[in-house]
C-alpha positions as CSV (number, residue, x, y, z in Angstrom):
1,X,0.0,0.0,0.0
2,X,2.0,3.5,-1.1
3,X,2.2,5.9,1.5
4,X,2.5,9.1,0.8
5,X,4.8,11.4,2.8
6,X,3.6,15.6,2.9
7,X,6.5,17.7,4.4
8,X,5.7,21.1,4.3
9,X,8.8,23.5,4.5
10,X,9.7,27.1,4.8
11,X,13.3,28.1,5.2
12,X,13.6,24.6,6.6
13,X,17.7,24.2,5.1
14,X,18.7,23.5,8.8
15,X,16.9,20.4,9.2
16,X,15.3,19.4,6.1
17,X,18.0,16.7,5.6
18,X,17.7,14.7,8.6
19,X,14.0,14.5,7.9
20,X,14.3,13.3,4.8
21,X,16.9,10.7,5.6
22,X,14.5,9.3,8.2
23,X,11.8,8.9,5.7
24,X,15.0,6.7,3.6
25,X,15.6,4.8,6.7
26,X,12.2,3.3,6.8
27,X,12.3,-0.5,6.7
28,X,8.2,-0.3,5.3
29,X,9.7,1.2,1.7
30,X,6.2,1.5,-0.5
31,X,6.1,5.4,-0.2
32,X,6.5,8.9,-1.7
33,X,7.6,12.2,-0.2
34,X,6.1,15.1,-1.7
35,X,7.5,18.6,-0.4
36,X,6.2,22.0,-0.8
37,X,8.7,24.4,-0.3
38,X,6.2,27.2,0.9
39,X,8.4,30.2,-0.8
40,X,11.7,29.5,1.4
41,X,14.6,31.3,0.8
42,X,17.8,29.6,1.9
43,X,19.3,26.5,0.8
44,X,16.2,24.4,1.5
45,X,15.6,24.0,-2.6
46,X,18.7,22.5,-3.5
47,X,19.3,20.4,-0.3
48,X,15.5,18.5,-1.2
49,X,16.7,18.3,-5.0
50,X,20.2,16.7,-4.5
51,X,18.5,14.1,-1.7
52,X,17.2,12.6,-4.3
53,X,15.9,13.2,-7.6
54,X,12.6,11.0,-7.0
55,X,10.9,13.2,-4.7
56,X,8.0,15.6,-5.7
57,X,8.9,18.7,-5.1
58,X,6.9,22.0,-5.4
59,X,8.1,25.4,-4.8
60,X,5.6,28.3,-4.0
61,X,6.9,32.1,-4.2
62,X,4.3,32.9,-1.7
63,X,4.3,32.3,1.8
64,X,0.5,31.0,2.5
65,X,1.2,29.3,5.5
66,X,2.1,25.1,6.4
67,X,-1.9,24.5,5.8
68,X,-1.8,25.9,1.8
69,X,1.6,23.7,1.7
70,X,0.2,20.4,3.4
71,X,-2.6,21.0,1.0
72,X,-1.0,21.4,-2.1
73,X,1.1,19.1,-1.2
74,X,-1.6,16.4,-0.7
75,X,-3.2,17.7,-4.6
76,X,0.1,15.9,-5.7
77,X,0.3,12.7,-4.0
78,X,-1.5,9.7,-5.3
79,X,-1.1,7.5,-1.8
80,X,-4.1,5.6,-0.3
81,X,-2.7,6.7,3.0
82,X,-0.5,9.6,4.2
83,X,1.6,10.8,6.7
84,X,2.9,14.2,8.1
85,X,6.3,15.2,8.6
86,X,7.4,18.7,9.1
87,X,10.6,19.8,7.9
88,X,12.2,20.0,11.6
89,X,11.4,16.9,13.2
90,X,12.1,13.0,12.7
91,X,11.0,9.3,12.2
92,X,11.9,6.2,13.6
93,X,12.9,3.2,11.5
94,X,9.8,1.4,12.2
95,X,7.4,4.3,12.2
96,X,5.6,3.6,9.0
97,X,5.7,-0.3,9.0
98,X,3.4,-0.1,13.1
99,X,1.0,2.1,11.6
100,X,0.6,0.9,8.8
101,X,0.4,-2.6,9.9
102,X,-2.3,-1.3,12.7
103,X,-4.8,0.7,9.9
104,X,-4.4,-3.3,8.1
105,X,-5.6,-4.7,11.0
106,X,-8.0,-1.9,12.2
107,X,-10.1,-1.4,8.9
108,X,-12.6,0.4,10.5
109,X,-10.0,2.9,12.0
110,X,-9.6,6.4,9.8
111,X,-6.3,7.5,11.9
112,X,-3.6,6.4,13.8
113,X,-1.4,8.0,15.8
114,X,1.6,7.3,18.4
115,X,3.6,8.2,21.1
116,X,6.5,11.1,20.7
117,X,9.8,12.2,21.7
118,X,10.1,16.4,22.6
119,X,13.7,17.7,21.9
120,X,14.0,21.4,22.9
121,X,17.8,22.8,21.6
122,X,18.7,19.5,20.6
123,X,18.3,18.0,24.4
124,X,15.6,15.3,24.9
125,X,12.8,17.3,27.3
126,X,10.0,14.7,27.0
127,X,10.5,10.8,26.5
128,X,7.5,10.5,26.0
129,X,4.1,11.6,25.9
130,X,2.4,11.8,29.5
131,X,-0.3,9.4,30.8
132,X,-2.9,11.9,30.9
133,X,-2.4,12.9,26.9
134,X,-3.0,9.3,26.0
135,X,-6.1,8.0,24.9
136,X,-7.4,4.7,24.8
137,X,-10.7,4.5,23.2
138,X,-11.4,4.7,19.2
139,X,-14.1,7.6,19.9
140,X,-12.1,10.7,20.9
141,X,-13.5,13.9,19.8
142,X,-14.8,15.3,23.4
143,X,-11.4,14.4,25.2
144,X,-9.8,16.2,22.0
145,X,-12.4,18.8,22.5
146,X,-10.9,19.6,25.8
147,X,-7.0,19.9,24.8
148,X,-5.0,18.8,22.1
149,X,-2.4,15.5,22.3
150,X,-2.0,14.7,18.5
151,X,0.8,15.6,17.5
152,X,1.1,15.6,13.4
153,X,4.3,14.1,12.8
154,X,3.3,10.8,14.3
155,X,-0.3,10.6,12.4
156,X,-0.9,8.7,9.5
157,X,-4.5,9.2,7.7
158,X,-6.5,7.2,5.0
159,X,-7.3,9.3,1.8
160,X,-11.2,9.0,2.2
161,X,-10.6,11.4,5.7
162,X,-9.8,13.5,3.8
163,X,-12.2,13.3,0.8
164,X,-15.1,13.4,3.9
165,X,-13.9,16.1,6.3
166,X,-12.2,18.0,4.0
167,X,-8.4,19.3,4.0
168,X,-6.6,21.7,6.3
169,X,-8.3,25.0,7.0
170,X,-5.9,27.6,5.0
171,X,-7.3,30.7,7.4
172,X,-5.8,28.9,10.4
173,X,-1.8,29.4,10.4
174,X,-0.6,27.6,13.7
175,X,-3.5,25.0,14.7
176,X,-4.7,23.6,11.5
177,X,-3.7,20.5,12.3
178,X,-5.9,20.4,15.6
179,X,-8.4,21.6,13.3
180,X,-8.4,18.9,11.0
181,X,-7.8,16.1,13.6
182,X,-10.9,17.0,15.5
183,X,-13.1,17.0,12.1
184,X,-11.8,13.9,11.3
185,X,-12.6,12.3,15.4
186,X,-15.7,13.7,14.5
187,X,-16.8,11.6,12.0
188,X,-14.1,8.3,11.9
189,X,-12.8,6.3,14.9
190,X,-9.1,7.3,15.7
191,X,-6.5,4.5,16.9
192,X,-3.3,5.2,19.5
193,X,-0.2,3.0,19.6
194,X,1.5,3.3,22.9
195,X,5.3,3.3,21.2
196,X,7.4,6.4,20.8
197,X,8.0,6.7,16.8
198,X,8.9,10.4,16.2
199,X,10.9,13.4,17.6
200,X,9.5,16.9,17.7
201,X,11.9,18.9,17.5
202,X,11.3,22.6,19.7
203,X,12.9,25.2,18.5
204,X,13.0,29.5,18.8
205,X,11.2,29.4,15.1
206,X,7.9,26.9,16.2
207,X,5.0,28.9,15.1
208,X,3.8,27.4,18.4
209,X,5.7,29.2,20.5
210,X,3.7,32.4,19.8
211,X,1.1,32.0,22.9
212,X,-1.1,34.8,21.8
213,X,-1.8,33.6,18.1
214,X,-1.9,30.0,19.0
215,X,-4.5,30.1,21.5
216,X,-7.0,32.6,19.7
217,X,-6.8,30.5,17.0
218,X,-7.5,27.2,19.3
219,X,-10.5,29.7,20.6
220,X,-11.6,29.9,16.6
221,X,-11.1,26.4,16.1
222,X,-13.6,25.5,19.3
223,X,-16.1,27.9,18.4
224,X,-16.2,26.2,14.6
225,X,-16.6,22.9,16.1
226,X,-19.5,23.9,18.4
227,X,-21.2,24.9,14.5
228,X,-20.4,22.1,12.7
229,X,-20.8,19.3,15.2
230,X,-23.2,20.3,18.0
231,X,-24.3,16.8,18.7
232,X,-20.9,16.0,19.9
233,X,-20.3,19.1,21.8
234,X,-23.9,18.4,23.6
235,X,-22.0,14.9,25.2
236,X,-18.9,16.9,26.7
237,X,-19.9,17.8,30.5
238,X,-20.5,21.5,30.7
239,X,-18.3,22.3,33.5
240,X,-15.2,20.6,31.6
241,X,-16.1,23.1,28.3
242,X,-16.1,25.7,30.4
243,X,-12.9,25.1,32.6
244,X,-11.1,24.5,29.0
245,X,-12.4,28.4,27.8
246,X,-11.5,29.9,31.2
247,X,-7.6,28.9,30.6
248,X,-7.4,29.9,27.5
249,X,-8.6,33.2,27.5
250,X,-7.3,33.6,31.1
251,X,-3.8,32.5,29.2
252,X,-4.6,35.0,26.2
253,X,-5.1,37.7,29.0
254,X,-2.2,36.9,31.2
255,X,0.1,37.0,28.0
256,X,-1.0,40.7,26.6
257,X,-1.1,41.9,30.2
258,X,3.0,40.7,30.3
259,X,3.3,43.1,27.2
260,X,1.6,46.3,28.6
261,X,-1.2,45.6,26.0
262,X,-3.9,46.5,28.7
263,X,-7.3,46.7,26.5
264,X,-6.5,43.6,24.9
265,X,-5.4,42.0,28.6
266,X,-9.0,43.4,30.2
267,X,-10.4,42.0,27.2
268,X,-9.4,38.6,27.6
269,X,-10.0,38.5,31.3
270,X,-13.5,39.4,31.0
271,X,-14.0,36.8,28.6
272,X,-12.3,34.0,31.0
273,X,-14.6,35.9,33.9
274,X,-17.3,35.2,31.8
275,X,-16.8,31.2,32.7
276,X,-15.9,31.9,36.5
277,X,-17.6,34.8,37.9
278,X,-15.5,33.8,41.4
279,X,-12.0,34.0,40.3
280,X,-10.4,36.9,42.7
281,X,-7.2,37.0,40.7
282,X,-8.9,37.4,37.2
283,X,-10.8,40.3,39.2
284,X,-7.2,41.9,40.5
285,X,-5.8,41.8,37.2
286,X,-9.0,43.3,35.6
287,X,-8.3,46.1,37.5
288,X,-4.6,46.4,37.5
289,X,-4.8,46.9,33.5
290,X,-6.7,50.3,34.7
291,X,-3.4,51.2,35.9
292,X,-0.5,53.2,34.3
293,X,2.4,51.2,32.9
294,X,5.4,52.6,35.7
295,X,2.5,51.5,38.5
296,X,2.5,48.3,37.6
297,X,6.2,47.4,37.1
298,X,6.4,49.2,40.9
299,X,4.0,46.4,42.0
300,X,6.2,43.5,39.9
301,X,8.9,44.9,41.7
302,X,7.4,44.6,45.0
303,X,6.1,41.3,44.4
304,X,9.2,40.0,43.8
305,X,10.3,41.5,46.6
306,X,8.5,40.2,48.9
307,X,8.6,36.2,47.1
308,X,12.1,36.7,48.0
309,X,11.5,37.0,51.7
310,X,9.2,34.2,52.1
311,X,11.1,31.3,52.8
């Protein structure tokens, strides 16, 4: 059964290698890379090319973002099942030959996904993924619902997802993927295997680490799913729905108030009030972002002041 391998790129001349040579190193060999170099400008080109000559490769000019790439790339495979591989991270040897072997044996499963390694500046952080991000039945969308733990590089998809639920959602430009996963739990039943096969790599340049833009995307992505699929939503306890919006937009708030953005702080915090009307320290900073700028790096000073003195 081909396999067909989307690794979206931009600028990705650093690590783009290493990827690819852990695609090569794959003892299940029926597959294709495809890579859509989403308008880079280094020496990401020619290190794809001279890899090997066999690999579809698509440049863009334009930078549209890694859910245009995935998607264009996907146009120009001809796989009955893909995987995802961004341009920074890595496979294990056996990656493709467990999942594979587990959709074969799990017809009625749409998506598979595994266990992961975290390396942060080249230093393994994470072994491995913790107990409470692992799921163990085929129906996931309301535990997805309530946090993401799919990470892409270790997924691998049958075509017809796709050709139900669509492709990625080109507005989105850091959480497509969540988008797309939780479409697809929607309406297929999603398999785990409990066996590290991947390395995400973290790094300065991770879309991801922009807080701000990650989470109000994750608040967009929520809000869609609550109009598409309200049937599911209905089955997720209230309380938990509302616990999951109160951290984000509490996180949203915390993160502008850091960066003197004071409307767009009181904004948020309102919004995560909004889910718990009893929270005295979403009420203090409410009102600290009615304060002057100087004021309120007097009170971080004294705060850490006084941390200091309590032993």
């Amino acid at each position: 059964m081909l396999v067909s391998v989307i690794i979206p790129v931009f600028n990705g001349g650093k690590f783009i290698k290493q990827a690819l040579e852990s695609v090569y190193s794959q003892s299940y060999k029926n597959f294709e890379v495809v890579c859509v170099d989403d308008g880079s400008t280094d020496n990401t080109g020619t290190t794809i090319k001279d890899f090997d000559k066999r690999i579809i490769y698509y440049y863009s000019q334009n930078n549209k973002g890694q859910a245009a790439a995935r998607n264009t790339a996907i146009g120009l495979s001809h796989g009955d099942l893909i995987a995802f591989l961004d341009a920074d991270d890595i496979w294990f040897p056996d990656k493709l030959k467990l999942q594979i072997k587990y959709l074969l044996d799990h017809p009625e499963v749409g998506m598979v996904h595994s266990n992961i390694s975290i390396v942060t500046n080249g230093l393994i952080t994470t072994r491995e993924l913790p107990i409470i991000k692992r799921h163990r039945s085929f129906s996931i969308f309301d535990e997805l619902y309530l946090g993401n733990f799919i990470n892409a590089t270790v997924v691998v998809l049958r075509r017809e997802c796709l050709n139900i639920v669509g492709l990625f959602d080109e507005s989105l430009r850091r959480v497509e993927d969540y988008d797309l996963w939780l479409r697809v739990a929607a309406n297929f039943k999603v398999g785990y295997q409990d066996v590290v096969t991947g390395i995400y790599r973290m790094h300065s340049d991770n879309t991801s680490r922009d807080t701000i833009a990650t989470n109000i995307e994750v608040l967009k992505v929520l809000c869609k799913m609550r109009n598409l699929y309200p049937q599911h939503i209905l089955k997720i306890p209230k309380k938990k729905i509302n616990n999951r919006y109160l951290r984000l937009n509490y996180s949203i708030g915390y993160e502008y108030f850091s960066k003197f953005d004071l409307v767009n702080a009181r904004r948020y915090f309102l919004n995560a009030l909004k889910f718990k009307k009893t929270s005295i320290p979403i009420y203090t900073y409410i009102l600290s972002t009615f304060l002057n700028i100087p004021m309120i790096e007097r009170i971080r000073v004294i705060k850490r002041g006084i941390r200091k003195c309590v032993y």
